[in-house]
N, C-alpha and C positions, 0 to 999 in steps of 0.2 A: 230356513232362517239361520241354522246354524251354518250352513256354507257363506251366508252374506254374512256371515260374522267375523267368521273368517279371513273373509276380502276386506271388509270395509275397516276392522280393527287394528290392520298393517297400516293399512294408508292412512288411517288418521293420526295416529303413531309417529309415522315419519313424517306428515307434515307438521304435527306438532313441535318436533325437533326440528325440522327443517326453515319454518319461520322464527324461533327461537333461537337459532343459529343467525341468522340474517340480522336480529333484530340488536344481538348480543355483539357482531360484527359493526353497525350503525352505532350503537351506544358508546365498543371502543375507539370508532373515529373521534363521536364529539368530543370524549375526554382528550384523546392525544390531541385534537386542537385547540383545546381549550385551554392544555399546562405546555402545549411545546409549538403550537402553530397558532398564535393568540389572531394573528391578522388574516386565519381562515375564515370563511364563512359558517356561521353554523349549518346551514342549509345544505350544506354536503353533504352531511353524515343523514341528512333522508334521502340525496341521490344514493349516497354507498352504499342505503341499505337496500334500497331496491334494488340495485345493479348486484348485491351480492346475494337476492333474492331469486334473479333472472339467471346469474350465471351459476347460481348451483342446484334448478331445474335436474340436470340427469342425476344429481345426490338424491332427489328429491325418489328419482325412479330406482333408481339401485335400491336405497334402502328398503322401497317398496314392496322391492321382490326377494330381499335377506332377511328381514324382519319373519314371516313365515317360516322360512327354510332352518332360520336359527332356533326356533319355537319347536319345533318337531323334531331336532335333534335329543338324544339322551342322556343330557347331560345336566349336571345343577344349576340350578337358576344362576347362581354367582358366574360358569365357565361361558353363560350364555351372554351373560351382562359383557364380558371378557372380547367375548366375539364379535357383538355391537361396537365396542369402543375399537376391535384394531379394523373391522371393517369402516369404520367412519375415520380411521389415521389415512388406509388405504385409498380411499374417496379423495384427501385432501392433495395428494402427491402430486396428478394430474397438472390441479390449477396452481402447487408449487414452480412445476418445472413451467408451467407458462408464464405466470403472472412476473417473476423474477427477471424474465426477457424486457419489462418494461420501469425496472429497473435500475440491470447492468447498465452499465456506459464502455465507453471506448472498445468496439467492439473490432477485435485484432489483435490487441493486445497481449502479450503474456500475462495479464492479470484478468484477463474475461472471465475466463472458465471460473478462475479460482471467486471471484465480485458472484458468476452466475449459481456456482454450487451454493455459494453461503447464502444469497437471496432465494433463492429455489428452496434451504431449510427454513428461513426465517418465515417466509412466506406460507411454506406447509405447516408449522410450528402455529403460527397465530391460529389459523383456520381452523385446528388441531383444538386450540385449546376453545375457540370460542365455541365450536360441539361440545366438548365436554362439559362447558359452563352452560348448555343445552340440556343436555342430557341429567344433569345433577339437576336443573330445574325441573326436569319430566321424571324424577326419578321415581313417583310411587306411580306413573302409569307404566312405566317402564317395567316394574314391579309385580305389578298387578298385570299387564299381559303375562309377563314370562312365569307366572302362576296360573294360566289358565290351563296350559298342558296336563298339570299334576294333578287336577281338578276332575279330568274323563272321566267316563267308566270306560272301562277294562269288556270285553267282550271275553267268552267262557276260552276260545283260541287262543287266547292273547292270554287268560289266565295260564292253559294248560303250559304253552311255549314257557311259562314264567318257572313251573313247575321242575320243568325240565332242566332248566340252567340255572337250578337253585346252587347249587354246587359251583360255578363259575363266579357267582354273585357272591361267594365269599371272597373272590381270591378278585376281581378285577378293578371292581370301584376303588376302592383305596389306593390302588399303585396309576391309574388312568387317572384321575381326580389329581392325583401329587403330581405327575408330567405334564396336567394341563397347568396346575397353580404357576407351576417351574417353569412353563412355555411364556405364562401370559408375562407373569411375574418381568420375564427376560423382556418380552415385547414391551412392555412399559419402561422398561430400563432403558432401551435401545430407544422410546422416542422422547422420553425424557433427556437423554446425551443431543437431540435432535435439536428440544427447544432448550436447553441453556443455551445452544449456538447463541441463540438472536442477540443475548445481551455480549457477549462477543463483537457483531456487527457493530454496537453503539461504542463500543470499547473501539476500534479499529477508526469509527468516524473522529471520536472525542485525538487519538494521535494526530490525524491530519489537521485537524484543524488547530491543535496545537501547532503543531508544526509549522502550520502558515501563516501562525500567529506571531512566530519566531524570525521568520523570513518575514514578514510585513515592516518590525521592528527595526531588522539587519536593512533593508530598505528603507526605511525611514530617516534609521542614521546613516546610511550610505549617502542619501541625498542629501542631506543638512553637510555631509564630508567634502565627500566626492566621491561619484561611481566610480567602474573598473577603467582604468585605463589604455588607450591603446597608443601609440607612439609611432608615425609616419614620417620620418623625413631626416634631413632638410633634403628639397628638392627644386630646382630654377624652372619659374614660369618666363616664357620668353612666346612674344606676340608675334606675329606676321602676316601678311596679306596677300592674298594669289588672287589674278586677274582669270575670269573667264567668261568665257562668251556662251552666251544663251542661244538660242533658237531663232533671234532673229536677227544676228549675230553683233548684239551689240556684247561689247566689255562691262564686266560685274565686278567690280572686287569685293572680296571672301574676307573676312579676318578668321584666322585660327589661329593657333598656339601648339608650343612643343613644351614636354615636362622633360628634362634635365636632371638624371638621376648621377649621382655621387658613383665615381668610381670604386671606391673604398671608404667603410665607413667604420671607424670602432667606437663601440658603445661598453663603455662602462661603468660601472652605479652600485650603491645598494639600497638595501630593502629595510625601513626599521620598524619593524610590526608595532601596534597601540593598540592596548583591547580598554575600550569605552562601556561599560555597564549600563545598561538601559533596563528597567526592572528587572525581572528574576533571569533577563538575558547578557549576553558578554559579545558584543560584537565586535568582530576581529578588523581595525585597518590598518593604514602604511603611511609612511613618507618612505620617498625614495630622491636620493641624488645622482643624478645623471651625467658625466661627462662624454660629450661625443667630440672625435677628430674627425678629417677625413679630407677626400680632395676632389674636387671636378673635373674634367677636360671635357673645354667647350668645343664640341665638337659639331659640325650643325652638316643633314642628310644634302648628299649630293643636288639632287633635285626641287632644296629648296634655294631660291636667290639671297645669299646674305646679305643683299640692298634692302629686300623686303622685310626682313626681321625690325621689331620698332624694341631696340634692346634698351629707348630711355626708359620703355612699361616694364623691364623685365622686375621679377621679384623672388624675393629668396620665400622657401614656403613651410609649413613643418606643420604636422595633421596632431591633433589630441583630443581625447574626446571630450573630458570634461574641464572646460576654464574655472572652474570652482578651485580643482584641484591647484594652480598655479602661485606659488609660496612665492615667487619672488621674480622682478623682470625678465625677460628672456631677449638676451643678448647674443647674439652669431657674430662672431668675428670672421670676416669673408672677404678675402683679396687684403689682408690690412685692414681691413675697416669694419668697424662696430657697428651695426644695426638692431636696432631693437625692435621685436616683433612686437604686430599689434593684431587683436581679433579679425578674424575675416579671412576669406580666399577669393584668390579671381576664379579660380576655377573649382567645382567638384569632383574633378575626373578623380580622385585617390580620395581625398577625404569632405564631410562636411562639413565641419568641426576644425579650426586649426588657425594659425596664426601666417604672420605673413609682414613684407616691409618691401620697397620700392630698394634696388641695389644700383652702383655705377656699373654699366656692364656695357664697355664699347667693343668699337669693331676690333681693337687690337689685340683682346681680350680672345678673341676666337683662336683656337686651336690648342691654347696652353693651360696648362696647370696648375687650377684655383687653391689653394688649399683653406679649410675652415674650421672653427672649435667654436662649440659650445658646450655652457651649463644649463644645466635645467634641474629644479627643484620642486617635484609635486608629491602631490600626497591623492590618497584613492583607497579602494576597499576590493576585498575578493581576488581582482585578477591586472597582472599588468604584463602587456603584448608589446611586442616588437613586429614591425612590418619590415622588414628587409630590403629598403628600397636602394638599391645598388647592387654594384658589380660583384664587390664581395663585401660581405659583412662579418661581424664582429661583435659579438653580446658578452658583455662577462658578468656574472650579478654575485654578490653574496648578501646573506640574511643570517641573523639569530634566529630567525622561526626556525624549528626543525619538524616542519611536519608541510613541505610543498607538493606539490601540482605539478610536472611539466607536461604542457599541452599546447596545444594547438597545431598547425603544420612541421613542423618538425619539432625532437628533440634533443636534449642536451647530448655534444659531444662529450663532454667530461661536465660529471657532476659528482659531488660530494656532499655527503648528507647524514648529521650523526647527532647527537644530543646539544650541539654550542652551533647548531645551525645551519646551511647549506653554500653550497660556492657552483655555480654552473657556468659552461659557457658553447655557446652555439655558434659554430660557425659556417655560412653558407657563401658560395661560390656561382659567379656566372652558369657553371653547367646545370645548376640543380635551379634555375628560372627560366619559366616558359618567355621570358623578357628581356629586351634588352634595357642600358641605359637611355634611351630617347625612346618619348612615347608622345604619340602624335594626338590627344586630345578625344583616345578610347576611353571609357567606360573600364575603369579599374575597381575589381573584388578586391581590398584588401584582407578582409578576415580569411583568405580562403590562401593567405599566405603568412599569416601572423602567428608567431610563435612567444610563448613566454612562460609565466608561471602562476601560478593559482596559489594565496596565502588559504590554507584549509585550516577553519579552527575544526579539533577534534570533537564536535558536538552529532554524534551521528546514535545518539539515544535515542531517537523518535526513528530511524530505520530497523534500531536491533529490539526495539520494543514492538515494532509491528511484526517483522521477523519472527519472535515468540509468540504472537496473537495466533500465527498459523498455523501452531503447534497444540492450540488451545482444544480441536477435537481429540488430541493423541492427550492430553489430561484428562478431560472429563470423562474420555470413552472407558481408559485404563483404570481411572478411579474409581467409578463406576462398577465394571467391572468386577475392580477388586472387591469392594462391598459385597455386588451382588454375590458373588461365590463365598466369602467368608458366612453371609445371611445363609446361603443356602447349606452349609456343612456346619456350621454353628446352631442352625434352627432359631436364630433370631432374627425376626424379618425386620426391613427398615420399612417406615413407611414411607409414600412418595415423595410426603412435602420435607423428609429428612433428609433424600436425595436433592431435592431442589437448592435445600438451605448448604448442604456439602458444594453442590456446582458452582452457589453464588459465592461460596469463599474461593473458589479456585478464579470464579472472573475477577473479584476485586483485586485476585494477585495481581492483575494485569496494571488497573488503576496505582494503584500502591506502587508498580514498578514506573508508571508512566511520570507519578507527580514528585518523587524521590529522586528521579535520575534528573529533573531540572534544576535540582540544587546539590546534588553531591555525586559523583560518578556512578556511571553505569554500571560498573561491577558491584560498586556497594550497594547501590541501590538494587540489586539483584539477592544479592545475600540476603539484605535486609528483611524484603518483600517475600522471599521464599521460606526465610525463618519464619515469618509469623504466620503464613498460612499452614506451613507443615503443623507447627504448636496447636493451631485452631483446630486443625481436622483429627490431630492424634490426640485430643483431650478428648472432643466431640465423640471419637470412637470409644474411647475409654470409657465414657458415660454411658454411651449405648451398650455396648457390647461387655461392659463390666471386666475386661481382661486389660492390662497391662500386656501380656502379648500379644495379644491382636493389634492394641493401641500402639506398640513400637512396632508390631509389622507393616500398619500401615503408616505410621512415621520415617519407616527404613526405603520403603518403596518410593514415595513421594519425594523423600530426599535423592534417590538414584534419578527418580526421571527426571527432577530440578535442573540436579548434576549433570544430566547425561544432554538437553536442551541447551543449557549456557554451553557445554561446549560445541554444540551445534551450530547457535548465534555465533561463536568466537571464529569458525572456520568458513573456510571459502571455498574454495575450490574443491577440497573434499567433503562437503556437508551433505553431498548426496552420497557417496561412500559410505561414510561412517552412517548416516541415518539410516541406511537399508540394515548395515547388518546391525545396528542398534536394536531396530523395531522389528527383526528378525530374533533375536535373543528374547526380546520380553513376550512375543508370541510362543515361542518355545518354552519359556521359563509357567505361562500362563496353563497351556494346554500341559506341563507336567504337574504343577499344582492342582489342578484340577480332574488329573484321571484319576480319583477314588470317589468324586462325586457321585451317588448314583441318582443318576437322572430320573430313571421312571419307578426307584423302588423296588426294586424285581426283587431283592434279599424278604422284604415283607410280605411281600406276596406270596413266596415258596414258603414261608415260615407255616403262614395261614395254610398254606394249601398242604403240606403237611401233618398239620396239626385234625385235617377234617377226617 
């Protein structure tokens, strides 16, 4: 009887926890659907429980066979309880590291890993905690097993052996006992640093989607503006017709066309930035005035007949992308004569978008040199391009903005850029195009030869706020940390939920820096946010710990790692430099503070064992 007592009093043990786990798992879905997924189905949270019933079967068998093993060790019921909980942390890691694969996204990524580690904690974290919200419910059978050991008799062997190491028994319980508290003590610390992660993840969703809230807006009013600009021409469409014989050798004629690109073309303009306020947003756009010259020579290929050209269809053409943008008529003066463009293209070959007008262009006209000017006056937002379509080209721009972009296929030969704004100018030449002036009715990439410049407003708070989110385990862990070592040399323990209540002030840092820096710059909004969590955590220790120096040592520290972070965020190219030997220094500075702790007590145990 007592052997099946044995067997049977594990396993019902851990299926008691282990349905209680399932059930506690099911109850947190209905809630999260209920306050954050209102158009879920209730009904799921009785598939999730079952599914999280099914899939944590082998917890079911683990614990099975630990629950005994931990019972027959000799140790106090409390180191035993201790074993249960890190044996059921270690249960949960498995289906961490799996369930977080369904997940991650964009799998390739330089951000995988980093999306897969943090779901893999968040995921072990929940699992974590809904055992333990298990186990707090099972707690007097919990209880009451791990009293059954102490409860034996003793056989006269077992007394004598006791006999013998009465001597031992002064000196070892108390220094074993303090290295286990100190062990477990640690392991709770270490999964508690685990699950603050999670409300992290919701910190890092709450940036983007701010973020995209921002970008919806700058979209909004781009389109009510006008979008980014791009700038193709002017270039001559000119028709013609070729005769060919088929298969059964009658005559067909073909109509094509040839595009007529500018010998030389110079573009010059500027840029005058408008920032627009759209609630707690500032979206940055343009006007820009544009003078182009330039010249043609109509030059037409050998092997076409200039009888066949139909030069009364010819038309002058000029690509843009958005006609919103257009402030005022667009007039080419071309041969002497003022044309004014009007919406449309005959052809797509270069752009889809663009303008266009019917020119006089006869046969006398071939071989000599057109020359033409226009103005153009539009307005746009973000980016404005140049497509280089001639022989040689010529951009010259300046702006008050001082804070541009040059991108796209090439960039400025001279540029100047300083607090009263910028001056550039790009010039490209016959050799540097896979093209010539006459293109015969191919299929033209313009972006894939468009150069120009990007109006950048300085609003890059939601990249240097997610930037610090990743920093957020190197806070909690060091935080942490510090406590636990100051608790364990001070002799005043924290309890969990005081660590919990510490992690959540270091998350809301993140909040507090995310909703601050939308209304007043990012470095203030930095200071701001770190002032008052450093204030919160070095009162909260004061209270605890009753020292003023404890409470500035942990004020002095929190403030270095603040300090030592923002300059992290601030740097580029060396932020892996400087962060290696940064978190190389506070690991040094850590394990020298810390070599007087004595770990297992060994000073009281020699006292004792001297004393016998």
């Amino acid at each position: 009887m007592q052997l099946l007592n044995s067997i049977v009093k594990p396993i019902l043990l851990a299926a008691r926890i282990w349905i209680l786990t399932s059930l506690v798992f099911g109850v947190g879905w209905l809630l999260y659907s209920v306050f954050f997924e209102p158009g879920m189905e209730l009904w799921i949270s009785i598939i999730a429980t079952i599914c999280a019933a099914v899939g944590s079967l082998p917890v079911l068998l683990v614990l099975s066979i630990v629950l005994p093993r931990i019972e027959h060790l000799p140790i106090p019921k409390g180191d035993k309880i201790n074993r249960l909980v890190l044996a059921s942390f270690i249960c949960t890691l498995p289906y961490g590291l799996t369930g977080s694969i369904f997940f991650t996204r964009n799998y390739g990524s330089n951000q995988y890993w980093n999306d897969y580690l943090l779901y893999s904690l968040a995921v072990s974290a929940v699992l974590f905690a809904c055992s333990i919200v298990a186990m707090l419910l099972t707690r007097n059978s919990i209880l009451q097993f791990f009293s059954s050991m102490q409860e034996q008799t003793y056989s006269l062997t077992q007394i004598n052996q006791q006999m013998e190491t009465e001597q031992q028994s002064y000196v070892l319980p108390e220094g074993k006992t303090h290295s286990n508290k100190t062990l477990f003590k640690g392991l709770i610390t270490g999964a508690l640093i685990l699950i603050m992660m999670i409300p992290t993840i919701f910190v890092s969703n709450l940036v983007t989607e701010r973020e995209k809230r921002q970008e919806d807006v700058v979209k909004e009013v781009s389109s009510k503006w006008a979008s980014e600009q791009t700038i193709a021409g002017p270039y001559i469409y000119i028709p013609y017709t070729v005769n060919v014989t088929d298969k059964d050798n009658k005559v067909e004629t073909i109509s094509k066309h040839l595009l007529l690109l500018p010998d030389n073309l110079d573009i010059a303009g500027s840029l005058s930035p408008e920032i627009r306020p759209r609630s707690i947003y500032k979206v940055l756009l343009y006007k820009s005035s544009l003078k182009s010259n330039g010249n043609f020579s109509i030059h037409i290929p050998r092997e076409i007949n200039p009888a066949s050209l139909q030069l009364a269809d010819a038309k002058i053409c000029f690509g843009i992308t958005d006609f919103k943008g257009i402030e005022e008529r667009v007039v080419i003066n071309f041969n002497a004569t003022s044309y004014e463009l009007s919406p449309g293209l005959p052809v797509n070959d270069i752009d889809t978008n663009g303008l266009s007008a019917p020119i006089n262009l006869t046969a006398a006209d071939l071989g000599k040199r057109i020359d033409f000017n226009m103005q153009l006056k539009i307005k746009g937002s973000e980016r404005l391009h140049f497509v280089p379509l001639s022989g040689n080209s010529s951009v010259s721009l300046q702006s008050t903005w001082n804070n541009p972009s040059f991108d796209g296929n090439n960039l400025p030969g001279e540029r100047k850029v300083d607090k009263d704004g910028f001056a550039a100018k790009w010039t490209i030449n016959k050799a540097n195009l896979p093209f010539g002036t006459i293109l015969r009715g191919n299929e033209f990439n313009k972006n894939s030869f468009a150069f120009g410049v990007s109006m950048l407003q300085p609003a890059d708070q939601y990249a240097k706020t997610m930037r610090s989110i990743k920093y957020a385990i190197l806070f909690i862990g060091l935080t942490f940390s510090l406590f636990f070592i100051v608790e364990v040399m001070q002799k005043r323990p924290l309890h969990p939920v005081q660590y919990v209540l510490v992690g959540l002030a270091l998350v809301i840092f993140y909040t507090l820096l995310l909703s601050f820096s939308e209304f007043i710059l990012f470095d203030q909004a930095y200071l701001i946010a770190s002032l008052a969590t450093i204030l919160l955590i070095t009162l909260y220790t004061k209270s605890h710990f009753e020292s003023w120096k404890t409470a500035m040592l942990f004020g002095s520290v929190l403030s270095g790692l603040y300090g030592f972070i923002f300059i992290l965020i601030r740097l580029e190219d060396t932020a892996l430099l400087v962060g290696s030997i940064g978190l190389f220094l506070v690991l040094a500075m850590v394990m020298y503070g810390s070599r007087k702790i004595n770990w297992y007590n060994t000073t009281n145990a020699k006292n004792e064992l001297a004393s016998i």
